[in-house]
N, C-alpha and C positions, 0 to 999 in steps of 0.2 A: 389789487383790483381784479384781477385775473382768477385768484382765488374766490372770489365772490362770485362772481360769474359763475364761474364754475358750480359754486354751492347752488345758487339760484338755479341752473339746468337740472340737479340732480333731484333738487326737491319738487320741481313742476315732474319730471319725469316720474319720482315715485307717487306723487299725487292721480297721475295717467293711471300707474298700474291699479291702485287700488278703486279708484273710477272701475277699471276693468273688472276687477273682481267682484262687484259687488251688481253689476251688469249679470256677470256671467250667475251665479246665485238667480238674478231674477228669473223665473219661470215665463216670460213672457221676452220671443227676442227683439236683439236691440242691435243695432248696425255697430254700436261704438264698441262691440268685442271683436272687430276687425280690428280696430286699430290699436288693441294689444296682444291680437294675437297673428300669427304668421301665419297662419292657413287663409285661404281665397272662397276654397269651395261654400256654395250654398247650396243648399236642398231646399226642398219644400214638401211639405206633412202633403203625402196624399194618401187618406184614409176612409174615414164614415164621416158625410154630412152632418154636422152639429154634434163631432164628436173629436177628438185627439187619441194618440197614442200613448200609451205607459212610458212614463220617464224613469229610468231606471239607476239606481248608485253607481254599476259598472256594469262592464259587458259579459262579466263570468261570474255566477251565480250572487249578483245584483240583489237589492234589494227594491220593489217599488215605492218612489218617493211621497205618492200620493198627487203628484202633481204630472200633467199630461199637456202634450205638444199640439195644441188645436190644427184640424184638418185644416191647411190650405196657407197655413203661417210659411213663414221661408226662417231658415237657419242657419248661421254659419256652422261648418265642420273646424271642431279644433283637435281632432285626433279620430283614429280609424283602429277598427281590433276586429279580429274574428274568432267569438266562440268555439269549445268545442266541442258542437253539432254542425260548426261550419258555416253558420251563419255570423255574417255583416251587422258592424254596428257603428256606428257615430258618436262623437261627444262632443255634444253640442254646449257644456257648460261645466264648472266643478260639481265631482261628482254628480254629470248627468249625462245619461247614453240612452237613446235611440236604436230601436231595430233598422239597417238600413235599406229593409225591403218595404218598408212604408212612407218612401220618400221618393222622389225622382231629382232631378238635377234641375238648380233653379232657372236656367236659363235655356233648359231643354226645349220641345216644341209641345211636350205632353204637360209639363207645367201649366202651360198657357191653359191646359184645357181643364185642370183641376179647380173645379166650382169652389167656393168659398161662404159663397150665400147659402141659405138653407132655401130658400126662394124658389130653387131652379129644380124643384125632386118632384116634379108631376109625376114621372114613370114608379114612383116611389108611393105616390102618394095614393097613385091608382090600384095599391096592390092594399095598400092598406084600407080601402076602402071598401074593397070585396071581402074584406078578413071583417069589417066590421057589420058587413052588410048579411054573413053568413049567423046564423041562427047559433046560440049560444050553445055547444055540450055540455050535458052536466058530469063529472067526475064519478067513476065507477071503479068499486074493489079496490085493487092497491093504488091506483092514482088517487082515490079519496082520501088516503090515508099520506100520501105524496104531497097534497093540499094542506092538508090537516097539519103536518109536521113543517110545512114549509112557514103556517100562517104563523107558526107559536114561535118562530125564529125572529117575525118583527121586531123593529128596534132595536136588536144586538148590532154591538160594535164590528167597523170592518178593519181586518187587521190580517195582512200579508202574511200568507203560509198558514194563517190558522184555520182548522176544519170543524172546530164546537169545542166547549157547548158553548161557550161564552160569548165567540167573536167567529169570525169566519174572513175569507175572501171568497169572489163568486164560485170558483172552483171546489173549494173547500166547502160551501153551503150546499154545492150538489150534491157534491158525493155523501156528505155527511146524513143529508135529507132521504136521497134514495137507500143509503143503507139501511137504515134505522126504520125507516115504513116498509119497503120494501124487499129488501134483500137485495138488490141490487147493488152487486159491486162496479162501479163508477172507476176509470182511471182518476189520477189528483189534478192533473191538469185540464183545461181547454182544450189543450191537444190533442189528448186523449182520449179526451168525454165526445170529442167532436166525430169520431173515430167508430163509436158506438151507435147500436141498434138503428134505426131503420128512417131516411131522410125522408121529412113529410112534408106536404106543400104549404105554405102560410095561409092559403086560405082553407085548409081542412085541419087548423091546430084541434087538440083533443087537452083536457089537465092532464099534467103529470109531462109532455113534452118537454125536453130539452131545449132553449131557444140561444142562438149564439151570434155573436158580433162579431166584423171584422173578414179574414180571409176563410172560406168558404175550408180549404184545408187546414188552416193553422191560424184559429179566432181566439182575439185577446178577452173577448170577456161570455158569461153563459149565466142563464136564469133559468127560471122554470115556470113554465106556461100557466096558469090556475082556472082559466077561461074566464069568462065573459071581455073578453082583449085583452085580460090584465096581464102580468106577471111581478115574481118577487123576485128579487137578487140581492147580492151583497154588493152593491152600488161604490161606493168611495168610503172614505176615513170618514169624511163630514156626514155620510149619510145613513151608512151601516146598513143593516140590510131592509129594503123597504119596496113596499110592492107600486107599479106602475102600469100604465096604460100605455101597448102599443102606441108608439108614436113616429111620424114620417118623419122626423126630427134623430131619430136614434133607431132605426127600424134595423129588425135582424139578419143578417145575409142567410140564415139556413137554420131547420130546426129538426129535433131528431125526438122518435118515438121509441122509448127503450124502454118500456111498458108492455108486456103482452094484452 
């Protein structure tokens, strides 16, 4: 009798774990990977309105999964690493980490104040409005040709680490764009492209600009300006590279002229 019991606790309990497991898989979080895992901590996404963070394989030269941790969600921590450039990361699921400078602590008092609605971006919106209200430039010399190589990139695949011709990621579309029209050599990263030539205000964008999301020193994604509001980028997996309009919804933290 006693044997049976026993079977019966170990099969509800392996039934838990895999519950867990398939929680933790899901890209969207769920309370019930507390109660398979031993960590407490929670965070919460504090990043861009109507946008998430890169969900990454691991914390040392990771691959991106294609999947991202929406602004303002809360997550539990099931392990903690630091890169080496020194930076904080999270693992918030099997094979998935988090930067942990785009998180705060979910119970903190700055939590509270991380908006979640897209609702709430008047000071946002108001910036966008002057950038739509400002008279369109048209593209000149090598920024024409910045446009021109950017438009014939439409509809290729987006695809981590790659620079062309076939596929790209946003970093990779830039540098590969400015090289090939312009001669501009582009660092490969966000990092580095962010880094470059000469920060210009949102409402006097020019084509051919640089436009960047995310931390003003260290933005996870970058496109390139074409005017009339628009811009193209290497956008996600699902969407490859495709051109869009300035939106309060996804709006740039800073954008850079690296065009004479």
């Amino acid at each position: 009798m006693n044997i049976k019991s026993n079977f019966v606790k170990v099969t509800a309990a392996a039934a838990l774990t895999m519950t867990g497991v398939a929680t933790v898989n899901a890209v969207k979080p769920n309370a019930t990977t507390a109660k398979v895992q031993a960590a407490t901590t929670k965070v919460k996404i504090n990043y861009v309105l109507g946008y998430g963070v890169n969900i990454w394989t691991k914390s040392n030269h990771g691959h991106f999964t294609g999947q991202r941790a929406a602004h303002g969600t809360t997550w539990t921590v099931i392990g903690q690493a630091t890169d080496k450039k020194g930076r904080s990361w999270y693992q918030v699921g099997q094979h998935q980490w988090i930067l942990a400078q785009y998180t705060v602590q979910a119970n903190s008092p700055k939590a509270k104040r991380v908006v979640k609605k897209t609702s709430n971006v008047n000071n946002v919106v108001k910036k966008n409005n002057k950038a739509k209200a400002k008279k369109s430039v048209q593209a000149t010399g090598d920024a024409s040709a910045v446009v021109t190589l950017a438009s014939a990139q439409l509809g290729k695949a987006y695809a981590w680490g790659a620079s062309g011709e076939d596929s790209f990621d946003c970093s990779g579309l830039t540098s590969y764009v400015y090289s090939k029209a312009a001669g501009v050599k582009l660092g490969r990263t966000t990092y580095a492209q962010v880094k470059q030539g000469t920060t210009v205000s949102m409402s006097n964008l020019q084509p051919g600009d640089l436009l960047f999301w995310g931390s003003a020193s260290a933005p996870y994604h970058v496109g390139i300006y074409v005017g009339n509001n628009q811009y193209i980028h290497a956008a996600t997996p699902g969407q490859g590279v495709i051109k869009q309009t300035l939106s309060s919804y996804f709006y740039p933290s800073v954008a850079k002229r690296v065009l004479n």
